[in-house]
Backbone bond lengths (Angstrom), bond angles and torsions (degrees), N, CA, C in turn:
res aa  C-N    CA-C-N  psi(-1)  N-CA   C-N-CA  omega(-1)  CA-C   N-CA-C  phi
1 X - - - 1.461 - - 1.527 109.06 -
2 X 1.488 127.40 139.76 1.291 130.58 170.84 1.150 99.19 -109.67
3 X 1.483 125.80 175.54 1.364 145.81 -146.11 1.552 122.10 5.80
4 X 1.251 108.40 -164.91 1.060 125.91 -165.25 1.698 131.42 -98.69
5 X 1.544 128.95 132.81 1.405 114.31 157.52 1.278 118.46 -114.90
6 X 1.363 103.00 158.62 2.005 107.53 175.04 1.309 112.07 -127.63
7 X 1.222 104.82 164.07 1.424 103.70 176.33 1.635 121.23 61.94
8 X 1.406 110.97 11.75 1.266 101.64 -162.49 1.407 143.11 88.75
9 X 1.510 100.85 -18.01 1.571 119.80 179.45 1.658 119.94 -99.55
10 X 1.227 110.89 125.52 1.351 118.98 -168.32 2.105 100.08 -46.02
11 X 1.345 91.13 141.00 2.078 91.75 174.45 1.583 98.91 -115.31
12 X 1.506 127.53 -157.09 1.120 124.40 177.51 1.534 127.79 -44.27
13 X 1.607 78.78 -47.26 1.419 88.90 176.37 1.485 131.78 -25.55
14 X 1.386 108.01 -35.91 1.434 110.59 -153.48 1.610 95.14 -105.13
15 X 1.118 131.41 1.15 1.443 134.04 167.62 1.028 103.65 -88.20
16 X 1.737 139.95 -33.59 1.773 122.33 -178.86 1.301 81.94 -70.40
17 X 1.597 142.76 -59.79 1.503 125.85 -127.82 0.982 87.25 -95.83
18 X 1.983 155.57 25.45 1.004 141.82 129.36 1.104 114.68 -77.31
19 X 1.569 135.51 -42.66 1.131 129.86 158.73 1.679 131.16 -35.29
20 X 1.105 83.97 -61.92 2.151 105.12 167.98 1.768 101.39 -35.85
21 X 1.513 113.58 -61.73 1.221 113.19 -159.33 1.275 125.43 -78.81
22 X 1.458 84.10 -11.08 1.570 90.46 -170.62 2.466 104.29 -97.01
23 X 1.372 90.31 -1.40 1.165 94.14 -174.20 1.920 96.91 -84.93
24 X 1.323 112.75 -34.04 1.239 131.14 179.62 1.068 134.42 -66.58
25 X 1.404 111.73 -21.73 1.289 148.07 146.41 1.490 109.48 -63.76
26 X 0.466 113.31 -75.71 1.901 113.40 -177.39 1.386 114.34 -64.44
27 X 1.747 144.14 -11.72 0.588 160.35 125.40 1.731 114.52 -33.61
28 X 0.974 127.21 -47.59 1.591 139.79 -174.73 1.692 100.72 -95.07
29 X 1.012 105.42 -31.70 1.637 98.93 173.68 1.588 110.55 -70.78
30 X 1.388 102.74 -53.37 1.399 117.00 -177.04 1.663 110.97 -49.70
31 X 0.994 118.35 -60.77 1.448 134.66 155.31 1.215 127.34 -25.61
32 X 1.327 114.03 -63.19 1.250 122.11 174.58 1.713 109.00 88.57
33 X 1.097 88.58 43.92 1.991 97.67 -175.47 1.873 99.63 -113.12
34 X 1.009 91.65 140.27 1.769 91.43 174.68 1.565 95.70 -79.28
35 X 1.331 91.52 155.45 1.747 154.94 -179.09 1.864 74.83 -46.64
36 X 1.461 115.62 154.47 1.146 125.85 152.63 1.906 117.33 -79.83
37 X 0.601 138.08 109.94 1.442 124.17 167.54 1.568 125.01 -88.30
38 X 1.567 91.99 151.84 1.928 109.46 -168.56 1.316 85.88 -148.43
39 X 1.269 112.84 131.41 1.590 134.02 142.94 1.466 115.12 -45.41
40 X 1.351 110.07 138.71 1.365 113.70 -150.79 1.687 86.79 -88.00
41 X 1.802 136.43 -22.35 1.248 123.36 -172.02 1.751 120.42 -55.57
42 X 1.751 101.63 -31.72 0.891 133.27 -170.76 1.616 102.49 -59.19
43 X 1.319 114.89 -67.40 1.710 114.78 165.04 1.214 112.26 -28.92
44 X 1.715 122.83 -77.30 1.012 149.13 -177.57 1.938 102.85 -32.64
45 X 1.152 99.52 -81.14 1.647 87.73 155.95 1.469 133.49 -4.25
46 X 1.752 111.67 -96.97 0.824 116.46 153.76 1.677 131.41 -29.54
47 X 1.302 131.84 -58.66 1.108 118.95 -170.59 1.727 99.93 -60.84
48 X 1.259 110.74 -59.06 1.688 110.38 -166.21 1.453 104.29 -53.58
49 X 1.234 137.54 -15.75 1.421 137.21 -174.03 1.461 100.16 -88.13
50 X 1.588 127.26 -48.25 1.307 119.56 154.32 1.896 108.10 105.97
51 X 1.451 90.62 -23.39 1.621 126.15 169.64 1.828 111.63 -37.22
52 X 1.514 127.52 128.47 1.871 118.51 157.90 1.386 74.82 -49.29
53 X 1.585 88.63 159.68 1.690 103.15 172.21 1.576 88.96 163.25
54 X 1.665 107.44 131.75 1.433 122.28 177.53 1.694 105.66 -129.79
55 X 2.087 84.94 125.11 1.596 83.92 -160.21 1.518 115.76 -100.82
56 X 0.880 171.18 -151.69 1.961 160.85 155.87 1.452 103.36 -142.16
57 X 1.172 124.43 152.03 1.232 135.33 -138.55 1.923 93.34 -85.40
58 X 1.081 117.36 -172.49 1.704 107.84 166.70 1.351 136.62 -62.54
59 X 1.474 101.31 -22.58 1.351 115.94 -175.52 2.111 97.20 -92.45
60 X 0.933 108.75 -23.14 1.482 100.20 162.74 1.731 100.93 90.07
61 X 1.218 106.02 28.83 1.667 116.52 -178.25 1.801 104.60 -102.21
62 X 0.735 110.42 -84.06 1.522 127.84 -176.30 1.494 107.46 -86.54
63 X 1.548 107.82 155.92 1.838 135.25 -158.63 1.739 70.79 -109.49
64 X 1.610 112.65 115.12 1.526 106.61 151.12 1.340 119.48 -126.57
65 X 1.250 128.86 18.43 1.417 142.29 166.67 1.481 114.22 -151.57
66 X 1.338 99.42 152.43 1.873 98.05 -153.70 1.328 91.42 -159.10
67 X 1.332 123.38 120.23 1.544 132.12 -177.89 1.502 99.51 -123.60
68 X 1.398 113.07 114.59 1.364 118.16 143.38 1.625 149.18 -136.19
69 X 1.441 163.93 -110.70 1.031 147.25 151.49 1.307 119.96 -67.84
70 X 0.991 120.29 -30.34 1.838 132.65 171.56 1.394 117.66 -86.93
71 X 1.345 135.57 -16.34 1.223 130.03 149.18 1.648 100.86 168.83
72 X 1.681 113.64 -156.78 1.590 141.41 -160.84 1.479 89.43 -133.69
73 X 2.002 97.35 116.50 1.383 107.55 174.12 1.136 94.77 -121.30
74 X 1.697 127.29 134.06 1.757 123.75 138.67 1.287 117.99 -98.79
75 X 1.485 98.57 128.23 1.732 101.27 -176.03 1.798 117.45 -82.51
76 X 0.947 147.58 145.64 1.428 148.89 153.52 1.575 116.74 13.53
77 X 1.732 108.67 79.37 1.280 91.88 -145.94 2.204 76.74 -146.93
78 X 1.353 104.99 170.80 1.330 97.04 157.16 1.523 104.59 -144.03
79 X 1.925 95.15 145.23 1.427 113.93 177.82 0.951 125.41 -93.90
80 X 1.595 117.50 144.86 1.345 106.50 -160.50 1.702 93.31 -138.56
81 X 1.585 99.87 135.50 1.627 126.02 -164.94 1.513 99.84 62.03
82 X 1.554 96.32 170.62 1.767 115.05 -170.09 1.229 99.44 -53.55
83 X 1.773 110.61 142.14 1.666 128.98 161.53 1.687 86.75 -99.60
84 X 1.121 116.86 114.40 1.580 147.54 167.31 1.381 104.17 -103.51
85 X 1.556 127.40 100.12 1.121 131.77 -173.43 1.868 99.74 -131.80
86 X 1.425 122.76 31.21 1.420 126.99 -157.65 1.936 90.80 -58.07
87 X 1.306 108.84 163.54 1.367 98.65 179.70 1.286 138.92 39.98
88 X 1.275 97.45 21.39 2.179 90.69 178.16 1.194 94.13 -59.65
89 X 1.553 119.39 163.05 1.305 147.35 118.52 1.361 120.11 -77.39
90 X 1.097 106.86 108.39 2.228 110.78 176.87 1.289 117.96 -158.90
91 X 1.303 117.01 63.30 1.556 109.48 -166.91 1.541 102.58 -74.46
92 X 1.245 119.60 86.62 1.684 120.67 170.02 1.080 84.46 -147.18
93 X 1.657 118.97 171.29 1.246 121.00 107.54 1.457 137.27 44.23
94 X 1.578 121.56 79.44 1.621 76.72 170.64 2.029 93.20 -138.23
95 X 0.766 140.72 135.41 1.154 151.81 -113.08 1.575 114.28 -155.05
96 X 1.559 113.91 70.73 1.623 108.11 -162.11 1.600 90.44 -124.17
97 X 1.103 143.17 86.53 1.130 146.65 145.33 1.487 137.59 -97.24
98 X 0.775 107.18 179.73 1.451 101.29 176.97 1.505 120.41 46.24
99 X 1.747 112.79 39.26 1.547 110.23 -146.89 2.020 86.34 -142.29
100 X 1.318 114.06 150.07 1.445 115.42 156.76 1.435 111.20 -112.32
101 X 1.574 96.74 138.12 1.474 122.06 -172.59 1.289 96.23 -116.56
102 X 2.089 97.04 107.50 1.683 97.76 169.28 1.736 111.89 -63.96
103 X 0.957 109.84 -42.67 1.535 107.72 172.54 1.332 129.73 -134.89
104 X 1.102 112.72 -146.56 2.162 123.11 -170.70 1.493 101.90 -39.06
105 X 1.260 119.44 125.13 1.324 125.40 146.71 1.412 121.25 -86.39
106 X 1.302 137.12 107.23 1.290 121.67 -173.48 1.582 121.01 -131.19
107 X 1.528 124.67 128.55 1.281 136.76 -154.03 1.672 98.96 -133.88
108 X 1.341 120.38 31.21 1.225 112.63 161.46 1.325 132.17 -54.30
109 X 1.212 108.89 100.05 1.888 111.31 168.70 1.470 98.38 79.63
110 X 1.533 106.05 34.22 1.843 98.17 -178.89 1.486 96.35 -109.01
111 X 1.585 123.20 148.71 1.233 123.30 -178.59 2.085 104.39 -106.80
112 X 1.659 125.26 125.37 0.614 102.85 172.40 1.673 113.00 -128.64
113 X 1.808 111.08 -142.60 1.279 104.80 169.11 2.069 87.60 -101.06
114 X 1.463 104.02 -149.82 1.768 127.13 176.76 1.380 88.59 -42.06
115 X 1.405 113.07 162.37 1.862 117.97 174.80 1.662 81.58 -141.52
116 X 1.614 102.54 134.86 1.767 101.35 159.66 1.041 107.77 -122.71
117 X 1.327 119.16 102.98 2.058 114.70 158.90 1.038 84.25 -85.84
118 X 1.251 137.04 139.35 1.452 143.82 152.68 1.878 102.80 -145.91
119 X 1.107 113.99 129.17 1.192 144.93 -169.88 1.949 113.52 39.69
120 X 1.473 102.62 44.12 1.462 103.92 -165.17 1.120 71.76 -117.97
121 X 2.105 104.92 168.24 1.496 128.14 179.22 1.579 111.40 -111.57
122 X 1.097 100.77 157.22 1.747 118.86 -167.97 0.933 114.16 -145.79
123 X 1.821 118.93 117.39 1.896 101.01 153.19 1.379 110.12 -42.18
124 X 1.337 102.28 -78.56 1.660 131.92 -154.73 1.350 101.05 -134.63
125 X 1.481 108.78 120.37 1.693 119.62 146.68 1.676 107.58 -105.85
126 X 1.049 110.77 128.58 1.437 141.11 -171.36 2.014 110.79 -110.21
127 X 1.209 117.28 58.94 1.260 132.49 150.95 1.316 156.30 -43.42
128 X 1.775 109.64 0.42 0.803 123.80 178.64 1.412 136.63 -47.89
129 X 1.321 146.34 111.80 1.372 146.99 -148.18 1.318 113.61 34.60
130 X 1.207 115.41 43.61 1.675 125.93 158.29 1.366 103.88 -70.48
131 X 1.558 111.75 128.74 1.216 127.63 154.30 1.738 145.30 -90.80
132 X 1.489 132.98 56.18 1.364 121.41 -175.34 1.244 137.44 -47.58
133 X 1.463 127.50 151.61 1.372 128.82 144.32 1.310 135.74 -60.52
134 X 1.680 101.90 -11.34 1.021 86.02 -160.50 2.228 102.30 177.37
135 X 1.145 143.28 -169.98 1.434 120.53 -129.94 1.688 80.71 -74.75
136 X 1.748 117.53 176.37 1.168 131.01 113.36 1.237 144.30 -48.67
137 X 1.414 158.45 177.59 1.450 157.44 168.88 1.090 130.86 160.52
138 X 1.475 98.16 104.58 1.545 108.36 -160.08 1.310 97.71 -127.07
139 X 1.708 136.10 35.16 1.046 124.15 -158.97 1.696 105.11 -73.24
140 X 1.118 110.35 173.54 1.860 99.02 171.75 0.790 146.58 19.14
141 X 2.144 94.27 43.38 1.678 120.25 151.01 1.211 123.74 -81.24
142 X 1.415 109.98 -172.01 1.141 122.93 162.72 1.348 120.30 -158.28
143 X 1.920 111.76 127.59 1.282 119.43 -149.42 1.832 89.45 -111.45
144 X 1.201 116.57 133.04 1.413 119.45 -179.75 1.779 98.46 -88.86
145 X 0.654 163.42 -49.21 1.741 171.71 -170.56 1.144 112.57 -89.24
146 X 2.332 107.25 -97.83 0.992 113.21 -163.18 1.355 110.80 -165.00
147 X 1.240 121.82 146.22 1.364 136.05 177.01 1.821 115.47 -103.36
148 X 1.226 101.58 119.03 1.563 108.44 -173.17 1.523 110.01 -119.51
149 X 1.670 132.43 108.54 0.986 162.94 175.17 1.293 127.71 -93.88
150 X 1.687 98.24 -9.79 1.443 101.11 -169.36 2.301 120.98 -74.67
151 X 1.703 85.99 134.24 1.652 93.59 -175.61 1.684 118.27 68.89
152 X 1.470 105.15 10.55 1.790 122.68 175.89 1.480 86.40 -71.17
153 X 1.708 97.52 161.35 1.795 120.84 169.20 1.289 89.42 -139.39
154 X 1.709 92.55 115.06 1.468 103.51 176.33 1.654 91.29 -112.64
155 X 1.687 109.20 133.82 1.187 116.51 -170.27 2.015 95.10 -112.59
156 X 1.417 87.54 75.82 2.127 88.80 162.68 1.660 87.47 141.57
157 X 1.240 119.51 -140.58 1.564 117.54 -171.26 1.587 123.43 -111.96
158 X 1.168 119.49 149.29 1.398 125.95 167.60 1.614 122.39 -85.36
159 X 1.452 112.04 97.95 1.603 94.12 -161.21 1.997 86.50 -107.80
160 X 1.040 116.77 150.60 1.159 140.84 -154.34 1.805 119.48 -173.30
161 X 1.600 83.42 43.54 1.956 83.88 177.90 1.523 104.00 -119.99
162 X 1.411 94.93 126.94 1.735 119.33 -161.49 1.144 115.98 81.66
163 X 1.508 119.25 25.58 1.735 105.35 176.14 1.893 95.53 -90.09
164 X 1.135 78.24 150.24 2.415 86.94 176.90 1.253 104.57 -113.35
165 X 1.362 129.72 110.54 1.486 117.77 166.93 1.378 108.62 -96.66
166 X 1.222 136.64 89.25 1.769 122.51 157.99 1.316 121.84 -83.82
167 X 1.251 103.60 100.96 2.019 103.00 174.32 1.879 105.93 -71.19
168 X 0.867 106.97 140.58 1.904 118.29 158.75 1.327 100.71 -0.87
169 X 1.159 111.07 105.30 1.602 108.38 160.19 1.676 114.25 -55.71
170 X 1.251 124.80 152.15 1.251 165.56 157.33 1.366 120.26 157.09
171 X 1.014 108.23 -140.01 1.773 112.00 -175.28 1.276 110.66 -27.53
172 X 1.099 156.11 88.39 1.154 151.38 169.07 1.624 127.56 -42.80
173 X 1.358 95.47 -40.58 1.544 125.24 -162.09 1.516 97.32 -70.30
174 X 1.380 101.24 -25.40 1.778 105.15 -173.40 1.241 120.69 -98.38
175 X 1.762 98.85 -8.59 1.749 116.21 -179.67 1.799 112.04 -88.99
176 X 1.771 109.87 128.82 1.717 118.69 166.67 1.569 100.34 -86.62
177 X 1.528 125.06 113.09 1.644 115.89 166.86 1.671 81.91 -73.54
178 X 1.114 142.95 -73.47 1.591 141.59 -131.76 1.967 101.43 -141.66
179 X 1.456 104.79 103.49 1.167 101.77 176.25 1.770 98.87 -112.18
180 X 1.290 88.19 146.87 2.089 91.22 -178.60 1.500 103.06 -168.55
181 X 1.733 95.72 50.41 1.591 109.25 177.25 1.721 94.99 -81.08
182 X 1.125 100.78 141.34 1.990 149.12 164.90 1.987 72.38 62.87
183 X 1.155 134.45 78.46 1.481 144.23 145.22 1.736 100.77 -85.63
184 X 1.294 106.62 150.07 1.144 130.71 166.09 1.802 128.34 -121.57
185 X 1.252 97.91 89.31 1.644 109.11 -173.03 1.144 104.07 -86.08
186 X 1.510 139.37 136.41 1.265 133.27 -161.39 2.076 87.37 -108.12
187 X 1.722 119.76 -24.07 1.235 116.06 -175.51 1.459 105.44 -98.35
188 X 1.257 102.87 -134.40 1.699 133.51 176.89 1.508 112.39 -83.85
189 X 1.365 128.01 144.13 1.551 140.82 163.94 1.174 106.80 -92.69
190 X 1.431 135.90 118.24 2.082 115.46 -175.99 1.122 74.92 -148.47
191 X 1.705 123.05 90.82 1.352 148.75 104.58 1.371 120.75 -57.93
192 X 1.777 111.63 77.68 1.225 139.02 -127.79 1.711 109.80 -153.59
193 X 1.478 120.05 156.88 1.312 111.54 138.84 1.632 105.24 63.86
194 X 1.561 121.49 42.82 1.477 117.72 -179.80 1.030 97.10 82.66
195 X 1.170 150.18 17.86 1.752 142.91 -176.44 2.096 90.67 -72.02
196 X 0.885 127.70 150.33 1.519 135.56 -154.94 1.455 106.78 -149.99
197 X 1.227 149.48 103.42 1.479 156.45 158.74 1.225 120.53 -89.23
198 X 0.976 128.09 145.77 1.857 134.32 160.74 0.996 105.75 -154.49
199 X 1.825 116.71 112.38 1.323 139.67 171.07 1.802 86.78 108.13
200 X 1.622 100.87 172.70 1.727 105.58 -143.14 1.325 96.35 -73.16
201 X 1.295 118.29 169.08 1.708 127.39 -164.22 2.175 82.60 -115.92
202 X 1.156 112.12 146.70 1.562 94.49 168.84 1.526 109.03 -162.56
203 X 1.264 117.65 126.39 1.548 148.43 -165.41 1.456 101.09 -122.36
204 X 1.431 144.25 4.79 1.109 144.47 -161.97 2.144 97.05 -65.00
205 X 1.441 102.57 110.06 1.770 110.36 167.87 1.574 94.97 82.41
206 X 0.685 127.88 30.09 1.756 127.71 -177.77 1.743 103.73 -107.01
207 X 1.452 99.11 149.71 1.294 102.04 -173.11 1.483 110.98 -124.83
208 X 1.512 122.78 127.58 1.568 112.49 167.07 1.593 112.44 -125.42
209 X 1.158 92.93 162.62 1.704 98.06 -165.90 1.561 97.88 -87.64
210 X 1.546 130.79 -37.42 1.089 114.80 -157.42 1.914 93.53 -108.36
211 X 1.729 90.06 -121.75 1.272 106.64 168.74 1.646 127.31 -55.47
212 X 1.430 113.17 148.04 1.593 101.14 143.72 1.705 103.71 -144.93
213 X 1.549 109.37 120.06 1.138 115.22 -145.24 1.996 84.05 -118.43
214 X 1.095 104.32 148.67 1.515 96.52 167.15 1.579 104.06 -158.01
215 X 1.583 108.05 27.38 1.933 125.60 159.87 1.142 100.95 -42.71
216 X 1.540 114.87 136.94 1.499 131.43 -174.89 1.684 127.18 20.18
217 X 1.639 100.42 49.62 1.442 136.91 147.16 1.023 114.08 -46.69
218 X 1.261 134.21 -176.58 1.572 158.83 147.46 1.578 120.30 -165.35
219 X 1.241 105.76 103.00 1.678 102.80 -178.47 1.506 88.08 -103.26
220 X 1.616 107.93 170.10 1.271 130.00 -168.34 1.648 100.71 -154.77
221 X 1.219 90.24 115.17 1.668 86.33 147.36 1.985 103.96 170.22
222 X 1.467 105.96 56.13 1.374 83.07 -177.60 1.342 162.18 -112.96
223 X 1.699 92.99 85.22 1.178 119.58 -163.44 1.422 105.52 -123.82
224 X 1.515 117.35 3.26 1.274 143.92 -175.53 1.111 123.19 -163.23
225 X 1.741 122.18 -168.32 1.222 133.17 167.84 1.751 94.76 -63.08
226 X 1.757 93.18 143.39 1.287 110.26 179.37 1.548 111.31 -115.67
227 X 1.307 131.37 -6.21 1.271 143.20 -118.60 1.636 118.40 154.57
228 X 1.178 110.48 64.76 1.820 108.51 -158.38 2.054 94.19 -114.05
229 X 1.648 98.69 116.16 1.132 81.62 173.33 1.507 107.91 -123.77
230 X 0.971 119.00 14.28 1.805 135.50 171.22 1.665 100.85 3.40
231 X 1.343 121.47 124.60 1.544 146.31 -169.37 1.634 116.51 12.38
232 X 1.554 98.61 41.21 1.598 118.05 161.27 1.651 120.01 -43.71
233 X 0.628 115.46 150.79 1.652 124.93 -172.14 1.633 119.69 -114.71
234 X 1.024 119.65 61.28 1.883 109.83 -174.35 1.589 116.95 -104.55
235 X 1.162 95.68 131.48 1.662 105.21 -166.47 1.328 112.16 -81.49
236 X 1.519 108.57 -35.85 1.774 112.28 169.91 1.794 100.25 -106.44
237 X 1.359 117.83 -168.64 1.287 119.44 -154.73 1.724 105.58 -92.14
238 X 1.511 104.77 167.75 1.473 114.85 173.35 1.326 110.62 -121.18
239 X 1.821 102.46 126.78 1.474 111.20 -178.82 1.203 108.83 -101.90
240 X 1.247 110.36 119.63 2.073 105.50 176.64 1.927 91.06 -117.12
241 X 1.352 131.08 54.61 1.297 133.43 170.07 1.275 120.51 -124.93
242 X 1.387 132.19 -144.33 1.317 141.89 -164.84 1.353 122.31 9.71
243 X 1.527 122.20 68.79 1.529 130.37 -158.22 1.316 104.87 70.72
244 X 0.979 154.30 10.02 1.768 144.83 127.22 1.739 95.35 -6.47
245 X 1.746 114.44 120.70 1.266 102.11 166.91 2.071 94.20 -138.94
246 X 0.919 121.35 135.70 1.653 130.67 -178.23 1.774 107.47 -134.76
247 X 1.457 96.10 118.90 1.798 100.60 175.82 1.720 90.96 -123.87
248 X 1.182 105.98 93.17 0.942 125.75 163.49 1.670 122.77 156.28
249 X 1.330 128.83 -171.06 1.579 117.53 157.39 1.561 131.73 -68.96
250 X 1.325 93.46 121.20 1.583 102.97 -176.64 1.325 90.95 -103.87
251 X 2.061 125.95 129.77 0.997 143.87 138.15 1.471 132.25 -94.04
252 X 1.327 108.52 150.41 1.488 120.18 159.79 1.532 118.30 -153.92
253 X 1.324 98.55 40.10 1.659 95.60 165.26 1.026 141.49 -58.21
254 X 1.730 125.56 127.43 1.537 109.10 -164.85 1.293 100.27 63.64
255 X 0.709 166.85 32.06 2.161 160.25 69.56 1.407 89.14 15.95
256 X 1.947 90.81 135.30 1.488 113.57 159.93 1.279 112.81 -126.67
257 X 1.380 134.65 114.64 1.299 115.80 -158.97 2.202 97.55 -135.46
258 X 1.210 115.40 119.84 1.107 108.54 -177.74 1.768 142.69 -84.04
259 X 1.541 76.85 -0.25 1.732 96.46 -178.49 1.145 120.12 -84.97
């Protein structure tokens, strides 16, 4: 990684080594070579130790996680069993994209810096009273279950355009793709841009400072709420247009919306 972050917020830096990874990524696709694999305890390790520290995959070939003063990178790699990170302390950086997660990602009650899933796979990330420094970014994932937001303080924005969550089909009506009831976003929501749900979307008492945009969305679920934002709080405006598509009930009762 070159340069620098503060405060928790990604700096240049983190645009070459998104660039880098994402070239590395496509490189291994193109190829047709498997993913390096690392045990997810091994991360977990590392992050809670908090330590520079460069880690190599299991087979002991390749550097696929690399912690240093500017933040926690995983390179193009796949994890295998739950990353259980409940309570970290790590306000940097932490930088897992472009990565497969055999299972649970979990950030309960952990305080960090920016988080990027961006175009990596997930059963389940489990977020509950997660605290950031700084944005979310999960654009052009994919969540197999469920995404849990609920009572998090996200300090900057949640960008989430083209993430797909499909949990297990059946009952739908009984399925949460993305719950992030009484969340506190200090930016924008941009459930946006191909953003894709199946089973209820839910913002119910949640507060954002900026946007909450959900233009060329698609929620699903209709056998239920599709879209529940029950006495939501938005300080700038809410777009449910430009390809906005909902099969099911969309709420906002008791909605405060300032735009």
């Amino acid at each position: 990684m070159t340069g620098d972050a503060q405060d928790g917020k990604p700096g240049i830096a983190w645009a070459k080594v998104s660039d880098d990874k994402q070239r590395r990524a496509i490189e291994l696709e193109q190829s047709k070579r498997p993913r390096p694999v690392i045990a997810a305890e091994r991360i977990a390790t590392a992050l809670y130790e908090g330590k520079p520290v460069e880690v190599k995959d299991d087979a002991g070939q390749t550097i696929v996680f690399k912690m240093d003063h500017r933040g926690a990178v995983l390179w193009p790699a796949r994890v295998e069993v739950d990353l259980d990170l409940t309570a970290l302390v790590y306000e940097k950086p932490i930088d897992l994209s472009h990565a497969e997660f055999s299972g649970t990602v979990t950030l309960k009650n952990a305080r960090t810096g920016a988080l990027d899933f961006d175009r990596s796979t997930f059963e389940t990330i489990n977020a509950e009273g997660l605290k950031t420094g700084g944005d979310i970014r999960i654009n052009a994932a994919t969540i197999n279950r469920q995404f849990i937001l609920e009572k998090s303080v996200i300090n900057g924005d949640v960008w989430a355009e083209g993430l797909r969550i499909n949990p297990d089909k059946g009952d739908l009506g009984n399925l949460t793709a993305l719950f992030a009831q009484q969340a506190r976003i200090q930016g924008s929501v941009l459930l946006s841009e191909g953003f894709s749900a199946e089973g209820r979307v839910a913002f119910n008492s949640a507060k954002v400072g900026g946007q909450f945009s959900c233009s060329n969305g698609s929620f699903k679920n209709p056998d239920g709420d599709a879209l529940q934002c029950q006495a939501i709080d938005v300080t700038g405006s809410v777009f449910l247009s430009w390809g906005f598509s909902a099969e099911g009930v969309v709420e906002f009762n008791s909605a405060k919306v300032g735009g």
